[in-house]
PLY file of the C-alpha trace (Angstrom):
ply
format ascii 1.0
element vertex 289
property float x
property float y
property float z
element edge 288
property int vertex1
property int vertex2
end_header
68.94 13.94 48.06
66.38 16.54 48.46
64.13 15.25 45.28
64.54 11.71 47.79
63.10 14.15 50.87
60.43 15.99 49.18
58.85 12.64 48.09
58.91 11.57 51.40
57.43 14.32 53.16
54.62 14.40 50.04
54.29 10.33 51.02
53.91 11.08 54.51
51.69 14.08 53.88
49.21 11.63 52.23
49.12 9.23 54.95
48.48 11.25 57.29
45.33 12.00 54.94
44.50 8.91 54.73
44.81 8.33 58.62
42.14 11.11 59.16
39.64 9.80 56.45
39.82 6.57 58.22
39.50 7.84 61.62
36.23 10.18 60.45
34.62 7.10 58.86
35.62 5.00 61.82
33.89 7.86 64.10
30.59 7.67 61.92
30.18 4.10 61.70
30.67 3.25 65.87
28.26 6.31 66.37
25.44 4.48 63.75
26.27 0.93 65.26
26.20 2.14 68.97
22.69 4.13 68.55
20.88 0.80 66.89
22.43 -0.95 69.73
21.04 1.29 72.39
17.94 1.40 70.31
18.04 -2.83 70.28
18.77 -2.46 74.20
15.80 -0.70 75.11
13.31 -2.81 73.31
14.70 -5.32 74.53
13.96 -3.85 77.67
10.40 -2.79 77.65
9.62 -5.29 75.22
9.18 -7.56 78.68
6.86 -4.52 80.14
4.84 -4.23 77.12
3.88 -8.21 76.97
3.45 -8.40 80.28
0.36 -5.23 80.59
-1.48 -7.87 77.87
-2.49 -10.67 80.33
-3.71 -8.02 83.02
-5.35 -6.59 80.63
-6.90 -9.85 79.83
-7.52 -10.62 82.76
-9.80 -7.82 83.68
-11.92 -7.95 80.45
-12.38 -11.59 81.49
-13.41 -10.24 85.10
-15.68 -7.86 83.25
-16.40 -9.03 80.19
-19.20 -5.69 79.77
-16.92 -2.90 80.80
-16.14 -1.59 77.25
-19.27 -3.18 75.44
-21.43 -1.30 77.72
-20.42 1.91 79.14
-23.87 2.29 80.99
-22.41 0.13 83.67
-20.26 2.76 84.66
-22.90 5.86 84.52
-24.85 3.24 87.15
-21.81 2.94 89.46
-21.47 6.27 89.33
-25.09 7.36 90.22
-24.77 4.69 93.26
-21.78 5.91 94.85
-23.10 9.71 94.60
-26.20 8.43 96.04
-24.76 6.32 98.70
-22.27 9.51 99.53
-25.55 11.95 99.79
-26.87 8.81 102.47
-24.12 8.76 104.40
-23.59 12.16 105.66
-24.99 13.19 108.44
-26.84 16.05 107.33
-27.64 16.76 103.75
-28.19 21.11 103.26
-31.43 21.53 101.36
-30.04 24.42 99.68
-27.03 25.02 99.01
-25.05 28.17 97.34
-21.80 27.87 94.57
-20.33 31.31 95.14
-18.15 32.08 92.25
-15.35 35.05 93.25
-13.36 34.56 90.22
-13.40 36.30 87.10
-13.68 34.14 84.37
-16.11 31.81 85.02
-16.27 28.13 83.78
-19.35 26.91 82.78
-18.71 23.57 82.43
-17.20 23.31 86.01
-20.53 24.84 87.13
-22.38 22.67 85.59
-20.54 19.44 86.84
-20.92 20.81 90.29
-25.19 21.64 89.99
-25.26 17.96 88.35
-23.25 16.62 91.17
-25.34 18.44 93.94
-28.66 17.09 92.41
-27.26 13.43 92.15
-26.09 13.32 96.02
-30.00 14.83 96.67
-29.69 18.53 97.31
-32.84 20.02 96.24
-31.90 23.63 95.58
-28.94 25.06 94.00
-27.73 28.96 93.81
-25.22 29.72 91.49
-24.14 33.24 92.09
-20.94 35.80 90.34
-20.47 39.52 91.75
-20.41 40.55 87.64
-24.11 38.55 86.93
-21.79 36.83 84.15
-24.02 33.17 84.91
-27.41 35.74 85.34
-26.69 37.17 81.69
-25.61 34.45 80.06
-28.64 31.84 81.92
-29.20 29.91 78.77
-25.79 28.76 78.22
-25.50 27.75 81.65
-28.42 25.83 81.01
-27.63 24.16 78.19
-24.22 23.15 79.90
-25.91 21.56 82.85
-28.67 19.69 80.35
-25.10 18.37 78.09
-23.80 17.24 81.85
-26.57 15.72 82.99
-26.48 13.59 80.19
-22.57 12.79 79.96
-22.77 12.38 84.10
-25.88 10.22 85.02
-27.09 9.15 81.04
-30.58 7.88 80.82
-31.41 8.42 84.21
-30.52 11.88 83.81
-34.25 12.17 83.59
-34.74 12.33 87.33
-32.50 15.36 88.21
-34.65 17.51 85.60
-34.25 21.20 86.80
-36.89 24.62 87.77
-34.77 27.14 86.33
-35.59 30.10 88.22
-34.28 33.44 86.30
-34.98 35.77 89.60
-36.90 36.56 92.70
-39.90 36.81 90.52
-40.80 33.58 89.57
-39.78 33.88 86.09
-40.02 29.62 85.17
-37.77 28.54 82.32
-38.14 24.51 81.67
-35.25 23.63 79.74
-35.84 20.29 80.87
-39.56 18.49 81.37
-39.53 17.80 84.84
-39.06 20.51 87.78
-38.18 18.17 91.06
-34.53 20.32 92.10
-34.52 23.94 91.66
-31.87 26.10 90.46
-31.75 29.60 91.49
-29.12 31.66 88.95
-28.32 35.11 91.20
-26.47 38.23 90.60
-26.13 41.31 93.21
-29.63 42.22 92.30
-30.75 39.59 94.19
-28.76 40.70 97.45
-28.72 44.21 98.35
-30.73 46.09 95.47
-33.36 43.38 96.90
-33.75 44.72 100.27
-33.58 48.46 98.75
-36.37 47.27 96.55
-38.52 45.72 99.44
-38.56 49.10 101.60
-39.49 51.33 98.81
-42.53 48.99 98.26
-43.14 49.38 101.96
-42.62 53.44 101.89
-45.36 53.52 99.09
-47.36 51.49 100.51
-47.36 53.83 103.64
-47.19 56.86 101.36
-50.73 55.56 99.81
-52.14 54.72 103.19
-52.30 51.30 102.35
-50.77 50.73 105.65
-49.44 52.68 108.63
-46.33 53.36 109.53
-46.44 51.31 113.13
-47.01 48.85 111.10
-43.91 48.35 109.50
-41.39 45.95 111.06
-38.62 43.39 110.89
-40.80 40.20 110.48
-43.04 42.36 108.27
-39.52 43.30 106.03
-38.32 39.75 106.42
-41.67 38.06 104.74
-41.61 40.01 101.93
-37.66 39.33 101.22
-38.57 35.44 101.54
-41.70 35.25 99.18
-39.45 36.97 96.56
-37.19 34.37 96.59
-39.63 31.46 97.25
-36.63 29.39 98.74
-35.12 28.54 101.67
-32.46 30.05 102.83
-29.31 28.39 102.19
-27.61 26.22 104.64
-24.18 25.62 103.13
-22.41 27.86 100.43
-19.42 27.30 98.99
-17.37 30.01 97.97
-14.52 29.71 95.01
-11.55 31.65 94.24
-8.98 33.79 96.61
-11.61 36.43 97.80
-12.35 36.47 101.48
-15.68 38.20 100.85
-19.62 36.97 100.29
-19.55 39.63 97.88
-23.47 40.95 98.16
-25.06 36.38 98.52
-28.59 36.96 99.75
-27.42 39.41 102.80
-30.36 38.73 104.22
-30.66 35.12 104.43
-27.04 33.92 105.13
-27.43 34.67 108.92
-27.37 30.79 109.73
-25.45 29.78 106.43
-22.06 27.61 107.13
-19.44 28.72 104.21
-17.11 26.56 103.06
-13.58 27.68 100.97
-12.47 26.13 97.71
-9.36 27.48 95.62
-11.21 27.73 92.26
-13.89 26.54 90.40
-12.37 25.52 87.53
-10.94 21.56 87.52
-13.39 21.50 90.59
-13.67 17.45 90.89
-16.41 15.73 92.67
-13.86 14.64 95.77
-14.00 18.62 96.43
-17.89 18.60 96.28
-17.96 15.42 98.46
-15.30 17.54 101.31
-17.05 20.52 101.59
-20.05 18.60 102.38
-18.55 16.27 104.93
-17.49 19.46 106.46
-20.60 20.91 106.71
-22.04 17.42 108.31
-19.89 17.10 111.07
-20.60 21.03 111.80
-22.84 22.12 114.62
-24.70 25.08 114.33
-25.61 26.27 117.54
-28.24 28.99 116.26
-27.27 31.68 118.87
-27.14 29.29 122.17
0 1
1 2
2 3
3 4
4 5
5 6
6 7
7 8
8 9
9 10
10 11
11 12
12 13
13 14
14 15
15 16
16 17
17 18
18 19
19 20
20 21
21 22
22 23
23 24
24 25
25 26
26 27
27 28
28 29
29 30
30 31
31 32
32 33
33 34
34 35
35 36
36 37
37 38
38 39
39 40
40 41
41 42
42 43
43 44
44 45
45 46
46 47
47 48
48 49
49 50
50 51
51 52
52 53
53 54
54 55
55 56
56 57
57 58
58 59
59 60
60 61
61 62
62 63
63 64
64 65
65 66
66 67
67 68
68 69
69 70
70 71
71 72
72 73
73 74
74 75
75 76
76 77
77 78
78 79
79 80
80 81
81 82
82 83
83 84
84 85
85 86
86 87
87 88
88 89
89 90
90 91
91 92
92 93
93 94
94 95
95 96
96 97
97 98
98 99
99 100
100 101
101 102
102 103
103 104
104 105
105 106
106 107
107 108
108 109
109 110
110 111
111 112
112 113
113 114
114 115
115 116
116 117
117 118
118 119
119 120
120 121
121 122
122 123
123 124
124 125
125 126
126 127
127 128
128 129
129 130
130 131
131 132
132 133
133 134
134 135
135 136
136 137
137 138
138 139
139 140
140 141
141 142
142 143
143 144
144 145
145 146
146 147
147 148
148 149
149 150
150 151
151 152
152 153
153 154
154 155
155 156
156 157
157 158
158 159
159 160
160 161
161 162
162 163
163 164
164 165
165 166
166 167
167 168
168 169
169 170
170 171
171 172
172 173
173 174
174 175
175 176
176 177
177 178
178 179
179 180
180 181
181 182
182 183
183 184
184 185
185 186
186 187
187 188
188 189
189 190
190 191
191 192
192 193
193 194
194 195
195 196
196 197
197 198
198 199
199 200
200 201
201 202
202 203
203 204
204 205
205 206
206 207
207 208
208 209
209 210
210 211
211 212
212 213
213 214
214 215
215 216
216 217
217 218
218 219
219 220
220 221
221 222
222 223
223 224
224 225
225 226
226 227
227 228
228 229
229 230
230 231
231 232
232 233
233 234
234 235
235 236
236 237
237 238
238 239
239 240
240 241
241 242
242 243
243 244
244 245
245 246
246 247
247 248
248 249
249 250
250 251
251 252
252 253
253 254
254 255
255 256
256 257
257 258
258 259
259 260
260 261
261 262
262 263
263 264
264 265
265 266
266 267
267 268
268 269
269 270
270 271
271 272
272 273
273 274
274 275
275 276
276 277
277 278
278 279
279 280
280 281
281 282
282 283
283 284
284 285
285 286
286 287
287 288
């Protein structure tokens, strides 16, 4: 009787094995099936989507048959709209100043925004960093702005050729053939250290009795400051980065200037651009009155 039980309980002992490799196979297999049935499910799903993108698609290379085979078209809408924008503003700043607070500086944003400026008809741009980071490093600025003019307004790029002017001393560098916009590339030298510089000259000049002291004056101080810069003075700057400061700009010829705030300079889009001049269109600038 208990040989009868042990051979039970061994019986039972392998059915219940049996039971579990079953179950654990069972397990496996409805997890396999169920993920290529989700899998079959969603293509199923965006398998409709997919198809149905192909006659838009269609539809707008049959609109525009040229879009991809010539992607000229779009560097001519492009120069349009910027110079339709510059047209519609009210007033257009002559010069204008990109004030740069922020300590690593982006060249290729720069560039984009000089390019941008030129397109929309501004005929003098300052680009200007408290470091002289864009005054040291002029040439690759340079050749940024010649690369964007080309990727931004193509063959016509032509027509926005820059004056690269170095400093207040007329140093000319033609990257570029033409020299219709100017581009002024400024560091703190230009600012304070500029004025400094213009009253020693006086003060020598009065030390060798080239001319008398009653002779020196404002006016006198402020047409020497503007025929070392040989520019106007700028009517719109915009400033980027968090610092609530002008940071030594042109001290002495911001007296009239409207300034205009933008987070950063980097990712800087033309919509930005576009704002800040809007802004300073609708302004009025009541000169003192």
């Amino acid at each position: 009787m208990a040989l009868l039980y042990s051979l039970l309980w061994q019986l039972l002992l392998v059915l219940v094995q049996i039971n579990r490799a079953l179950v654990s196979w069972f397990r496996v297999r409805l997890r396999s099936w169920k993920g290529r049935l989700w899998e079959r499910v969603v293509s199923a799903l965006l398998l409709p989507v997919a198809l149905a993108g192909f006659p838009g698609h269609q539809k707008k290379l049959i609109q525009n048959p040229n879009a991809n085979a010539n992607p000229g078209n779009r560097t001519a809408g492009r120069r349009s709209r910027w110079l339709s924008d510059g047209r519609s503003l009210e007033k257009l700043p002559v010069h204008i100043g990109l004030l740069v607070t922020e300590e690593e500086p982006s060249y290729t944003d720069i560039a984009n925004l000089v390019v941008w400026c030129m397109a929309v008809g501004i005929s003098c741009v300052s680009v200007y960093d408290h470091h002289g980071i864009f005054r040291k490093n002029s040439s690759r600025l340079m050749e940024e702005i010649v690369r964007q003019q080309q990727d931004l307004l193509g063959a016509d790029g032509s027509k926005y050729n820059v004056e690269f002017l170095s400093n207040g001393s007329d140093t000319h560098q033609h990257h570029v053939v033409s020299c219709r916009p100017t581009l002024k590339v400024l560091s703190p030298e230009d600012g304070k250290q500029s004025i400094v510089q213009a009253a020693q000259q006086l003060c020598r000049s009065v030390e060798n009795k080239e001319r008398s002291s009653k002779d020196i004056s404002v006016s006198m101080l402020d047409t020497m400051l503007r025929e070392s810069k040989n520019t106007p003075d700028p009517e719109l700057v915009v400033k980027f980065g968090p610092v609530n400061s002008t940071l030594g700009f042109l001290p002495w010829h911001i007296r009239l200037t409207e300034f205009v705030s933008l987070p950063s300079h980097r990712n800087v889009s033309y919509e930005d651009l576009l704002g800040a001049l809007q802004r300073f269109g609708v302004c009025q600038q009541r000169l003192g009155q």
